[in-house]
C-alpha positions as CSV (number, residue, x, y, z in Angstrom):
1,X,166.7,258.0,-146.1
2,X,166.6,258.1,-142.5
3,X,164.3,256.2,-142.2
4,X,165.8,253.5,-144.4
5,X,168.8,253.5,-141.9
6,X,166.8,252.8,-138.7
7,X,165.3,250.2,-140.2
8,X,168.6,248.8,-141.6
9,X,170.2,249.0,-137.5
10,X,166.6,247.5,-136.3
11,X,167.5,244.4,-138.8
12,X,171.2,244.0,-138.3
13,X,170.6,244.5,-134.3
14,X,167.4,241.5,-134.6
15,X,170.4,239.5,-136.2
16,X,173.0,239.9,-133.5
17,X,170.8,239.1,-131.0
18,X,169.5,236.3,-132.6
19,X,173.0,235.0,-133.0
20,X,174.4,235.6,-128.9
21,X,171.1,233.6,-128.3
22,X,172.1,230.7,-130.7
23,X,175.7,230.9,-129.1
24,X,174.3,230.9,-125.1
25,X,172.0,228.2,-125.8
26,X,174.5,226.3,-127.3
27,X,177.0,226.6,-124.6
28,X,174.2,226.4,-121.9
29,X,172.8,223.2,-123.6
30,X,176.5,221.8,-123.3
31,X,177.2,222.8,-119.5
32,X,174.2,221.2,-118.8
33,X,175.0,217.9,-120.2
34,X,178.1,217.8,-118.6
35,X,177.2,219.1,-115.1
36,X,173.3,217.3,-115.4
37,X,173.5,214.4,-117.6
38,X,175.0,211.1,-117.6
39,X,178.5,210.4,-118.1
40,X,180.3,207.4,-119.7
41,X,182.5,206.2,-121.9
42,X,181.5,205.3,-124.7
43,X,182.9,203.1,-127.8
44,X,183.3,203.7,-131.2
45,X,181.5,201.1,-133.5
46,X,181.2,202.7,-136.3
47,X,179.4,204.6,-138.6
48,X,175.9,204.5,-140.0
49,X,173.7,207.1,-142.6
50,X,170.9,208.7,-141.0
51,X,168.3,211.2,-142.1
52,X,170.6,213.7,-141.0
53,X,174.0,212.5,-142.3
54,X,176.8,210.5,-141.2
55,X,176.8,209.3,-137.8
56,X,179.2,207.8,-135.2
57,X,177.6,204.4,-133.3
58,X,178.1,205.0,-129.7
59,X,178.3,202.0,-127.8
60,X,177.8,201.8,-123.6
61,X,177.0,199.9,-121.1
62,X,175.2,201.2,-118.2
63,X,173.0,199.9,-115.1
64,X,170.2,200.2,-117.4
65,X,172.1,197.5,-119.8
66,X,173.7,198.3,-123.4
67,X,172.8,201.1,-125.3
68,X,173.7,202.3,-128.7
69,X,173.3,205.9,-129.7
70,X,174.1,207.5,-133.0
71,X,176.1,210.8,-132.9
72,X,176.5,213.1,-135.9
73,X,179.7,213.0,-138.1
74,X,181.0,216.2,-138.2
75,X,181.8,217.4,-142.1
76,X,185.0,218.7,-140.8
77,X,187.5,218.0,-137.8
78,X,188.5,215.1,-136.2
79,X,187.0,211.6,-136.8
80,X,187.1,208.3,-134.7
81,X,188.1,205.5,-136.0
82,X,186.3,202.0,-134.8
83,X,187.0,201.0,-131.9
84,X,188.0,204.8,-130.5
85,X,187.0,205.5,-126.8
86,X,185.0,208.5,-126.1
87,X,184.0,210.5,-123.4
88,X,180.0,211.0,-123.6
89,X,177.5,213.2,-121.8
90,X,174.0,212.5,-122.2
91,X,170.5,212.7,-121.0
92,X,169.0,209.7,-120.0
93,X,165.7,210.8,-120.5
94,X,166.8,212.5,-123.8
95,X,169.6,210.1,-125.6
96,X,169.2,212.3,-128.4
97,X,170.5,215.4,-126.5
98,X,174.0,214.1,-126.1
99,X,177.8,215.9,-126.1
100,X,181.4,214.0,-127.3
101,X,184.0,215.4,-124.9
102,X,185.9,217.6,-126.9
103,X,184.0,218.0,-130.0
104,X,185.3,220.4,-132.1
105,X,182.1,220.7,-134.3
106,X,180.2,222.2,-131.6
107,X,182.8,224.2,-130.1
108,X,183.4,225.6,-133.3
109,X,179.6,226.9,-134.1
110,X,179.6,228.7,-130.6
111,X,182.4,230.5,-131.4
112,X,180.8,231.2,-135.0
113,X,177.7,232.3,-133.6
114,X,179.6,235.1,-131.6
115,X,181.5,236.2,-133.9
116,X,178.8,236.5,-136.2
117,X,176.9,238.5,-133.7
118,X,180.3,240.5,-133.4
119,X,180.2,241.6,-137.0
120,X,177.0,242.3,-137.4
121,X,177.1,245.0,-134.2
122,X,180.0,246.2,-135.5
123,X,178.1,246.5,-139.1
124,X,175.5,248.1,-136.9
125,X,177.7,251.0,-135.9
126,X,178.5,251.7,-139.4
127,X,175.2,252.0,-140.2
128,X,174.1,254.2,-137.6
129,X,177.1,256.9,-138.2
């Protein structure tokens, strides 16, 4: 039985570490876009279905001419409507790696992350008692 419970801690201890790293990556993938990347603003033109989903067309204009770059819909929060102004952080050597000032999608999964890892330390304590 005791041995059932270390393993049990071992698992639940794998998961809360697994979900701080998902929530510090996230937050240090977002820093870095806005301290690191390029930053513009960027117009709403509309929306378009992808592979992944939904998606926002982000519209811009830089030194490098026009660009257009397709940012996922969230399934819940706010949404722009065409013709919306945005602030936008990107890489320009990686458009795909790109952050809407504000977004409450990916605010919302760091703070999901961490409090998953929360509940799973607390669970952790439970265990080992």
């Amino acid at each position: 039985m005791r041995e059932n419970r270390m393993f049990n801690v071992i698992i639940f201890l794998l998961g809360a570490g697994i979900m701080f790293f998902m929530a510090l990556r996230s937050v240090l993938a977002r820093r870095r876009l806005c301290t690191q990347g390029q930053k513009v603003t960027a117009t709403v033109e509309g929306t378009v279905q992808s592979r992944d989903g939904g998606a926002y067309v982000l519209a811009f204009t830089t030194a490098g001419g026009s660009h257009r770059l397709h940012y996922p819909k969230p399934a819940r929060g706010k949404s722009f409507a065409v013709g919306d102004t945005v602030t936008l952080y990107y890489d320009p050597d990686d458009p795909e790696k790109m952050y809407v000032e504000g977004d409450q999608a990916t605010l919302g999964a760091e703070v999901l992350y961490a409090v998953l890892g929360v509940t799973l330390l607390v669970l952790t304590v439970g265990i080992a008692r």
